[in-house]
Kinemage of the C-alpha trace (Angstrom):
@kinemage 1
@onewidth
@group {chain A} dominant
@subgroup {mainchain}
@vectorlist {calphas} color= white
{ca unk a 1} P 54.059 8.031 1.035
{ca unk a 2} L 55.641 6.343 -1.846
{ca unk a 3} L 58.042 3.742 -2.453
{ca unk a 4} L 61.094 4.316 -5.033
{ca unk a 5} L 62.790 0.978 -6.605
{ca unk a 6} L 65.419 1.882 -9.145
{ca unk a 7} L 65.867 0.385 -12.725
{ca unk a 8} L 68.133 -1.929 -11.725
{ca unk a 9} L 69.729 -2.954 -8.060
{ca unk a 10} L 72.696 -1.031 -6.955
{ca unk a 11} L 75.897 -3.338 -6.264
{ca unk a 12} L 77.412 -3.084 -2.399
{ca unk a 13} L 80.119 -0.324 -3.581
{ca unk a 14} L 77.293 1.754 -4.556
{ca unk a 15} L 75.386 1.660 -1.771
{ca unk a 16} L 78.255 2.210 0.972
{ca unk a 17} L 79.240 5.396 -1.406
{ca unk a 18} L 75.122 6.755 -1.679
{ca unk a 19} L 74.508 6.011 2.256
{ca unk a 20} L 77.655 8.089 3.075
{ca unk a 21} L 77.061 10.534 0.797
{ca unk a 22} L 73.562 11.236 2.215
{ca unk a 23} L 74.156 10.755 5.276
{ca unk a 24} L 76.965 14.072 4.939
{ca unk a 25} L 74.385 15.715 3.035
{ca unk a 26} L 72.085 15.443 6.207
{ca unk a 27} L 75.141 16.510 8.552
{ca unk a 28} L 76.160 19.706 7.298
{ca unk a 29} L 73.831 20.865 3.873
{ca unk a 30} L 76.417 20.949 1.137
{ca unk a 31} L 76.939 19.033 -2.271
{ca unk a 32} L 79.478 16.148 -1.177
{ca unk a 33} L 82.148 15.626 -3.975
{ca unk a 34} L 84.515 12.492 -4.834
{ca unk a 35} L 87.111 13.055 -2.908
{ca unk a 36} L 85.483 14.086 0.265
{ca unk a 37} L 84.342 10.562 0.016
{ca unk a 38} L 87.396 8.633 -1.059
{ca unk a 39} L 89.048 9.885 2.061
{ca unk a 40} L 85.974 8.228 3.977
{ca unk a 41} L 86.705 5.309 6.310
{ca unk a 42} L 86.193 2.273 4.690
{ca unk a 43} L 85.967 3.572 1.013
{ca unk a 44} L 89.479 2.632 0.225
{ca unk a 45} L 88.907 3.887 -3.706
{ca unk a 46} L 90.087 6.406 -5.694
{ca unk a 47} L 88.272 9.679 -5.779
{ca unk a 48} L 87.746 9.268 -9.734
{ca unk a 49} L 86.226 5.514 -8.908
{ca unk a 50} L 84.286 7.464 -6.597
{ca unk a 51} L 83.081 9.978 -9.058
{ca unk a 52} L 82.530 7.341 -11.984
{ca unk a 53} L 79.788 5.437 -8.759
{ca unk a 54} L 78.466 8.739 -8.197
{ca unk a 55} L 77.723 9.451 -11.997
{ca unk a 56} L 75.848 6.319 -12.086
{ca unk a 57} L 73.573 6.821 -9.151
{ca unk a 58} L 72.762 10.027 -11.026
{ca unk a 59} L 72.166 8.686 -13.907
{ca unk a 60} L 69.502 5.874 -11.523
{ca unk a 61} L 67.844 9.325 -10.080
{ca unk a 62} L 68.697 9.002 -6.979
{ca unk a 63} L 71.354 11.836 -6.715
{ca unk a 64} L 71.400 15.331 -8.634
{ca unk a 65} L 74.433 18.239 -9.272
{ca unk a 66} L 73.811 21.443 -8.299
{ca unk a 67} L 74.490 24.307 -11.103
{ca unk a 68} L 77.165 25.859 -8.460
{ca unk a 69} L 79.109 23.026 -7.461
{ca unk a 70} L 80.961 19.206 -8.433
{ca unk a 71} L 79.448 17.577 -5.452
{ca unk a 72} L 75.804 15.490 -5.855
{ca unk a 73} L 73.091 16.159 -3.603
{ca unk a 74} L 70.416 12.989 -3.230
{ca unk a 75} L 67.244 13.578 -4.806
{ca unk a 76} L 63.750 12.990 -3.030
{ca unk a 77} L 64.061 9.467 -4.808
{ca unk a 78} L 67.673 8.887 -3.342
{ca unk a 79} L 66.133 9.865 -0.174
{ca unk a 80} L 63.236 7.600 -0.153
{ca unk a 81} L 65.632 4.528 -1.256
{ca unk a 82} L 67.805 5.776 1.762
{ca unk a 83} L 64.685 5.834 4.031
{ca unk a 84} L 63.467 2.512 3.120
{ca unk a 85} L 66.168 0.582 2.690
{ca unk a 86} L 69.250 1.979 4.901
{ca unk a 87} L 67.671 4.130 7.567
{ca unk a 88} L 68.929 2.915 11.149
{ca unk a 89} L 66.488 4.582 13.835
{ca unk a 90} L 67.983 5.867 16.928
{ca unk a 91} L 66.034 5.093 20.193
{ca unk a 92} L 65.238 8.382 21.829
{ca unk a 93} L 67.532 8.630 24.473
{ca unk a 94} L 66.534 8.554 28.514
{ca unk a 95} L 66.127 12.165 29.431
{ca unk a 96} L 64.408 13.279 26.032
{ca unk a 97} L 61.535 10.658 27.092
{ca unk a 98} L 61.813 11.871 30.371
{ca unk a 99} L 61.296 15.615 29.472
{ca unk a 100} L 58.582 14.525 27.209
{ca unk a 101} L 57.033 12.253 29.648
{ca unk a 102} L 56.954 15.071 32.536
{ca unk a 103} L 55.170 17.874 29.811
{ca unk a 104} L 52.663 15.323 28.987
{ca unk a 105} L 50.313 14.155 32.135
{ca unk a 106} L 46.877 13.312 32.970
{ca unk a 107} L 46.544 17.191 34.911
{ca unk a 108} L 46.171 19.240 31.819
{ca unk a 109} L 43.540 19.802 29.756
{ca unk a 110} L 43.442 18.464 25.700
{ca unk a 111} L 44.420 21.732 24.815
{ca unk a 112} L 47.555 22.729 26.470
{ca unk a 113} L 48.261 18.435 26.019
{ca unk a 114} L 48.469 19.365 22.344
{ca unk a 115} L 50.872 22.664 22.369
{ca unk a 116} L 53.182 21.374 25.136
{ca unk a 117} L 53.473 17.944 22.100
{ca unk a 118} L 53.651 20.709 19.281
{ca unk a 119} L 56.253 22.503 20.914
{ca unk a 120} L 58.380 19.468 22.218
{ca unk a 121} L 58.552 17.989 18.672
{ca unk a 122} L 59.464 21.319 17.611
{ca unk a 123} L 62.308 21.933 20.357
{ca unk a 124} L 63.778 18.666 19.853
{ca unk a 125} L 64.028 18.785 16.290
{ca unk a 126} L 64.644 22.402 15.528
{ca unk a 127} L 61.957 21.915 12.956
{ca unk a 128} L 57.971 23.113 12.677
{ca unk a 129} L 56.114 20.797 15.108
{ca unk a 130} L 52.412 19.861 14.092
{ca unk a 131} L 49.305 18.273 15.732
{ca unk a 132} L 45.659 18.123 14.237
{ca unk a 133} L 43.206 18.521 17.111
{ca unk a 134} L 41.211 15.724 17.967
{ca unk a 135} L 38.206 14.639 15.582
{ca unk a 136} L 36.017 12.267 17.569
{ca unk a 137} L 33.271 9.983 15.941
{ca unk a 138} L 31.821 11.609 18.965
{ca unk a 139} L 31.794 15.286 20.912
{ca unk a 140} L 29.387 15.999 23.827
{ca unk a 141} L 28.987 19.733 24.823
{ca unk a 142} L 29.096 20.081 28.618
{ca unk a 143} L 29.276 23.739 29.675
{ca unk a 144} L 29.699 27.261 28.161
{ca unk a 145} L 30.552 30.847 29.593
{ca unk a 146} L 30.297 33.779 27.783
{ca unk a 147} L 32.258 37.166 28.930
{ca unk a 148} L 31.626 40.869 27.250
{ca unk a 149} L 34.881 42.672 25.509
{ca unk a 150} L 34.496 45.615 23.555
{ca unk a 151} L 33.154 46.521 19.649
{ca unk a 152} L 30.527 43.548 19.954
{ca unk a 153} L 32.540 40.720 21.033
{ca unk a 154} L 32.630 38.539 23.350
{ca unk a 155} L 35.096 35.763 24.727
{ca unk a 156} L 33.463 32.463 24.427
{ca unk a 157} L 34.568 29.253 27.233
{ca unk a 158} L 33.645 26.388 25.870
{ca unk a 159} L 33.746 22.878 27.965
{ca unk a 160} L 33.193 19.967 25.580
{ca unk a 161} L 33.967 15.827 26.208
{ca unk a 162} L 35.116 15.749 29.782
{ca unk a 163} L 38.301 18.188 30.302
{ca unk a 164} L 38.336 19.916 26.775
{ca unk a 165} L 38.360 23.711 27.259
{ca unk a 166} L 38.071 26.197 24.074
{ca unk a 167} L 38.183 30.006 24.255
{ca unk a 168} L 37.401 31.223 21.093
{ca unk a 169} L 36.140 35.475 20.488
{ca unk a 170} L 32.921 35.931 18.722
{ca unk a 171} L 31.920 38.730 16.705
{ca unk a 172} L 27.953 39.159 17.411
{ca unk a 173} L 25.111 41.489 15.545
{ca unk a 174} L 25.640 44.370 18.585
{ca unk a 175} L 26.774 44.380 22.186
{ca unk a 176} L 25.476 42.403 25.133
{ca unk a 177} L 25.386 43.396 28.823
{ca unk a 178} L 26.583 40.786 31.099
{ca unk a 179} L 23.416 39.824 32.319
{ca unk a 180} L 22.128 39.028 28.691
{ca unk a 181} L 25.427 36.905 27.712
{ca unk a 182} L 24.903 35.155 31.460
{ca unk a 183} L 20.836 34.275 30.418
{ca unk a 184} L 22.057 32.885 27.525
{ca unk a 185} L 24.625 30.292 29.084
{ca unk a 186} L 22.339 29.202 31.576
{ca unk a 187} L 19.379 28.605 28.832
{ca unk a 188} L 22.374 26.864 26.727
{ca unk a 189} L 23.909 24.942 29.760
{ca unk a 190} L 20.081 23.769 31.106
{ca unk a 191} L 18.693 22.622 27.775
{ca unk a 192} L 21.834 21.176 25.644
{ca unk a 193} L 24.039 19.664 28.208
{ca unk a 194} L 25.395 16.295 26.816
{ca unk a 195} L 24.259 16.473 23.535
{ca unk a 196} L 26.471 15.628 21.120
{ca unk a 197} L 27.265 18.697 19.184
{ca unk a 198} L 26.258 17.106 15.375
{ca unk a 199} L 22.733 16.392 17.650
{ca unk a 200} L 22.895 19.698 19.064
{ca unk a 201} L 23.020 22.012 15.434
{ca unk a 202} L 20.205 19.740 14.313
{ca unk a 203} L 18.095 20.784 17.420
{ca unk a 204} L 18.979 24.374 17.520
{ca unk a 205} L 17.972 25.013 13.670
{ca unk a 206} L 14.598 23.340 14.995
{ca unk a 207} L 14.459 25.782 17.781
{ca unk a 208} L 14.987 28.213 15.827
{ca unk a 209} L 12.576 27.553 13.390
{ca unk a 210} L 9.807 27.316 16.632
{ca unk a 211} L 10.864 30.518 18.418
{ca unk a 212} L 10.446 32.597 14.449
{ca unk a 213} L 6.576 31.039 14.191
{ca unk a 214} L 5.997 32.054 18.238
{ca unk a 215} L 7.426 35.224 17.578
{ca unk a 216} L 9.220 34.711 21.067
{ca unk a 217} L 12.626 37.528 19.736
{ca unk a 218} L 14.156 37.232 22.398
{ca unk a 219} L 14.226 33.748 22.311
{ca unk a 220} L 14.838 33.564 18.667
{ca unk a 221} L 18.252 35.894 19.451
{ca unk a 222} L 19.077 33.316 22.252
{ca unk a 223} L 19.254 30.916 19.703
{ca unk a 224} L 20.594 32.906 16.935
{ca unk a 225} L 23.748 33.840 19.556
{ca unk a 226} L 24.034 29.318 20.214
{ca unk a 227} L 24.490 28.913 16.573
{ca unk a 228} L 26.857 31.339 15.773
{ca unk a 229} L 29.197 29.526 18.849
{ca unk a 230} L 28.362 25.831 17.514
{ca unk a 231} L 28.459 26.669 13.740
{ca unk a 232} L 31.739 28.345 14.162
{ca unk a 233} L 32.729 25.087 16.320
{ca unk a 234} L 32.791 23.193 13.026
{ca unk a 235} L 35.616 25.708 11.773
{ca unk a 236} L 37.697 25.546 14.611
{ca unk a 237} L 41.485 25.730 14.725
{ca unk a 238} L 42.726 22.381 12.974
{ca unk a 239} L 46.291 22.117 12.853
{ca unk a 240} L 48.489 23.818 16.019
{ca unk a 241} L 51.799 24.389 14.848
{ca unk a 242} L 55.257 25.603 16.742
{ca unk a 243} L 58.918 26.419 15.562
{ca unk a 244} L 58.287 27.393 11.822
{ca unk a 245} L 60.879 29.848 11.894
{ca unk a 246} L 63.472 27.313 12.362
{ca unk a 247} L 62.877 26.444 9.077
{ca unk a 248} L 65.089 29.883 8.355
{ca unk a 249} L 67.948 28.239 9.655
{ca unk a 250} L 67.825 25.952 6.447
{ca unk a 251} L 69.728 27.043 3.687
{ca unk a 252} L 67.873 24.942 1.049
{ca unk a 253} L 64.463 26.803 2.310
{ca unk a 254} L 65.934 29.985 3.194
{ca unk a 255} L 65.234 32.091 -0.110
{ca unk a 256} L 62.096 34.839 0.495
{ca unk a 257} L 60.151 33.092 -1.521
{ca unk a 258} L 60.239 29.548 -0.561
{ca unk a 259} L 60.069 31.121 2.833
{ca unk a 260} L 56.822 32.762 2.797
{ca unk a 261} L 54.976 30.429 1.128
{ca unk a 262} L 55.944 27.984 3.677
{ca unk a 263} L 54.713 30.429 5.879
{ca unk a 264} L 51.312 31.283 4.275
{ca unk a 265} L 50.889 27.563 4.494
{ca unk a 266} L 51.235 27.274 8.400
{ca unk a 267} L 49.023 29.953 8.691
{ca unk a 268} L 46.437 29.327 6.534
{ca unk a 269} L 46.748 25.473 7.663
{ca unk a 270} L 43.518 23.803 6.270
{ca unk a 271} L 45.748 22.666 3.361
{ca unk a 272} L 48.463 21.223 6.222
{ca unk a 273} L 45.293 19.959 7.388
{ca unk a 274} L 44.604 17.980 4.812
{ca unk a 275} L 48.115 16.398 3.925
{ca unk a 276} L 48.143 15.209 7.779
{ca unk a 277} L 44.399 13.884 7.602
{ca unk a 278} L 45.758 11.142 4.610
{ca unk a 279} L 47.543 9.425 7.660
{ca unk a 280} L 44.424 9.046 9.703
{ca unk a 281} L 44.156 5.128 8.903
{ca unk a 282} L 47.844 4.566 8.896
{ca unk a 283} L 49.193 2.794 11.472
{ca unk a 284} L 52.742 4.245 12.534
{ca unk a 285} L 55.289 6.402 11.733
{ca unk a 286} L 55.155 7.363 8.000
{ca unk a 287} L 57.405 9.440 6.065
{ca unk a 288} L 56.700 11.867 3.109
{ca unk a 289} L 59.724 12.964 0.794
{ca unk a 290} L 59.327 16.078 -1.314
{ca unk a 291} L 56.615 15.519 -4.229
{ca unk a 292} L 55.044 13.046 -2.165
{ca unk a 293} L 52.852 15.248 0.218
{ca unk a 294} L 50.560 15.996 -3.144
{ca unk a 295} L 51.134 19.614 -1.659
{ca unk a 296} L 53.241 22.152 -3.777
{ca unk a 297} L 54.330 24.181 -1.079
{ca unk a 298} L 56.484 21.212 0.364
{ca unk a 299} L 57.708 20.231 -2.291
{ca unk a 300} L 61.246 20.996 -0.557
{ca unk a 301} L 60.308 19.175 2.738
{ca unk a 302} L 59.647 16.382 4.590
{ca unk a 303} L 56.848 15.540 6.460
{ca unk a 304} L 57.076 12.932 9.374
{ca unk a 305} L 53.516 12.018 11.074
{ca unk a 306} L 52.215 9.559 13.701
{ca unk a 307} L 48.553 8.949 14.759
{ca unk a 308} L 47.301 9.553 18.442
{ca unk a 309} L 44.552 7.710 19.791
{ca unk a 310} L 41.990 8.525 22.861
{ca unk a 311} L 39.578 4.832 23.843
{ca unk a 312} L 41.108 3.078 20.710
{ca unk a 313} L 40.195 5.225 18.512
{ca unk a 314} L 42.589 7.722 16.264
{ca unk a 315} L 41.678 10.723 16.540
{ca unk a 316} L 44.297 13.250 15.486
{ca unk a 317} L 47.510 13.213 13.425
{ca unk a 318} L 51.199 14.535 15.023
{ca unk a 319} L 54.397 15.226 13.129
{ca unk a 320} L 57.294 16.898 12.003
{ca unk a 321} L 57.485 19.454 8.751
{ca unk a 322} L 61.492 20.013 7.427
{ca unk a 323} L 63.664 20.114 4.827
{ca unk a 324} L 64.385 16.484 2.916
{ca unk a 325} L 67.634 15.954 4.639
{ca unk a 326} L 66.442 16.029 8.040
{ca unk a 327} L 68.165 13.338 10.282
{ca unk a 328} L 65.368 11.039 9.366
{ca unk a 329} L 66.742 8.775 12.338
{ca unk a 330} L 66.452 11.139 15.591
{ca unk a 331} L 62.973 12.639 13.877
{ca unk a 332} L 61.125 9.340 13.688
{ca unk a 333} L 61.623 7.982 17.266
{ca unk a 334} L 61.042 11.837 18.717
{ca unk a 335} L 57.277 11.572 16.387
{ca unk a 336} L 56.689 7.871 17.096
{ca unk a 337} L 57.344 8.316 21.282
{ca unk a 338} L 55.353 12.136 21.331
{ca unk a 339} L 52.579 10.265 19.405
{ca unk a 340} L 52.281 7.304 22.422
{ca unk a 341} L 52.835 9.743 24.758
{ca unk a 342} L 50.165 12.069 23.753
{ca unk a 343} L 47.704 9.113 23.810
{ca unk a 344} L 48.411 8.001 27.318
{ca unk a 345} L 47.995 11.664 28.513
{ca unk a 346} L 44.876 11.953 26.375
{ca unk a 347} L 43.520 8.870 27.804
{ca unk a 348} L 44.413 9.387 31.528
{ca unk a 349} L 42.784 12.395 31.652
{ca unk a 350} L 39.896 11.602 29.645
């Protein structure tokens, strides 16, 4: 996030015409022309002393003309000015906290904690909800089931921290009978059992290295199957994400193009992973206009994030991806509230 100051301060005319103007931009999408604002309450000029402020704050950067139209759109500078500077936050009314607060309790697992947050921000937006699963200074592994499927793989339960399950399918080196998958959890489950999993790669490459000089195969495979699950652990899923396709709705980010590169971005999501990981020692709600995520693919968007925390610490990142006019002040207190939310839960049930 970035601040913008322009060249010179803009006089109180100016800014009563460049808050309105944005803030109809952000109502309905269009370019907003002169007169449309002189017939504003409170204006009480001309529309050609409204276009003569309007050329100015173009000429400051802070609003841009489309090729197809008189009116001025704001620019991702007029829109930061606008954020910092005029931005009035709307609390988030009674029964949205409500709803949120009853999707969000100490019952549920980290898992489904996360997607019912993803997909709230996302309802209550109409935007793409995001949330970076949890990255602990810390991660025990507790329990692990393993259950046969066909063409050599196998669905993987994974129990980790207190409440955390993961279900993840692995692809092994052939097929396993039940009984073989079922030896392996119990060896798995009796020797590593609340070892941290950093602790517990470390230790397995040693086994590993033991059972190849013993010749022991079959305990060599063992082992060989427990680091394919906790190597692949360190690639797991980081970003959940819900309600990209209301992004179509937008007309600004409706062309193919822009479209499914936004797309390719949510999916591929180790990128969106790392624009949301910059917030991880910020504290609050921060906002990033256009240019400012560093990523190209958003360069049309917004990007509104919070930190969650579980025992103090932060361990994840939550926000809201959508285009630069986004109602900037129902989208912060929906982020900000999920975010404190989400901790509670987290910590309740932790």
């Amino acid at each position: 996030m970035s601040n913008f100051t322009p060249i010179r301060e803009i006089g109180e005319r100016e800014q009563q015409i460049f808050r309105l103007l944005v803030q109809q931009y952000i109502d309905d999408g269009n370019p907003v022309g002169s007169r449309t604002l002189s017939k504003m309450p409170g204006v009480n000029v001309s529309a050609a002393s409204v276009r003569n402020v309007m050329g100015d704050l173009e000429e400051l950067g802070l609003l841009a003309a489309p090729h197809t139209s008189a009116g001025r759109v704001p620019t991702s500078n007029g829109f930061r000015l606008f954020v910092d500077t005029m931005l009035k936050v709307q609390p988030l009314g009674e029964d949205d906290f409500g709803d949120l607060k009853s999707k969000l309790t100490a019952d549920q697992d980290e898992t489904a904690l996360l997607k019912h947050a993803t997909n709230y921000l996302s309802g209550c937006t109409n935007m793409a909800g995001v949330v970076t699963m949890p990255k602990r200074t810390a991660t025990v592994f507790r329990q692990i089931e393993f259950l046969p499927l066909s063409e050599q793989r196998v669905l993987m339960i994974l129990v980790v921290n207190e409440k955390n399950v993961q279900n993840r399918i692995l692809t092994l080196d052939r097929d396993y009978k039940a009984e073989e998958l079922q030896e392996i959890a119990n060896y798995l489950n009796n020797k590593y059992s609340g070892l941290k999993l950093e602790d517990l790669r470390d230790l397995l490459r040693q086994d590993l290295q033991k059972t190849r000089e013993s010749m022991n195969k079959q305990m060599e495979q063992m082992i060989k199957v427990a680091g394919q699950v906790f190597d692949n652990d360190e690639n797991e899923e980081d970003v959940i994400v819900a309600g990209q396709t209301n992004l179509m709705n937008f007309s600004e980010l409706s062309d193919v193009e822009s479209l499914r590169d936004l797309f390719e971005a949510f999916n591929e999501k180790r990128d969106m992973y790392h624009v949301l990981e910059r917030c991880i020692t910020a504290e609050g709600v921060q906002i990033f206009i256009g240019q400012e995520s560093g990523y190209n693919v958003l360069d049309m968007c917004s990007l509104v994030t919070s930190p969650y925390e579980v025992d103090g610490e932060v361990v994840g990142i939550l926000g809201v991806v959508g285009p630069t006019r986004m109602a900037y002040d129902r989208v912060v207190p929906v982020v900000d509230v999920t975010s404190k939310l989400l901790s509670a839960a987290l910590n309740s049930s932790s």
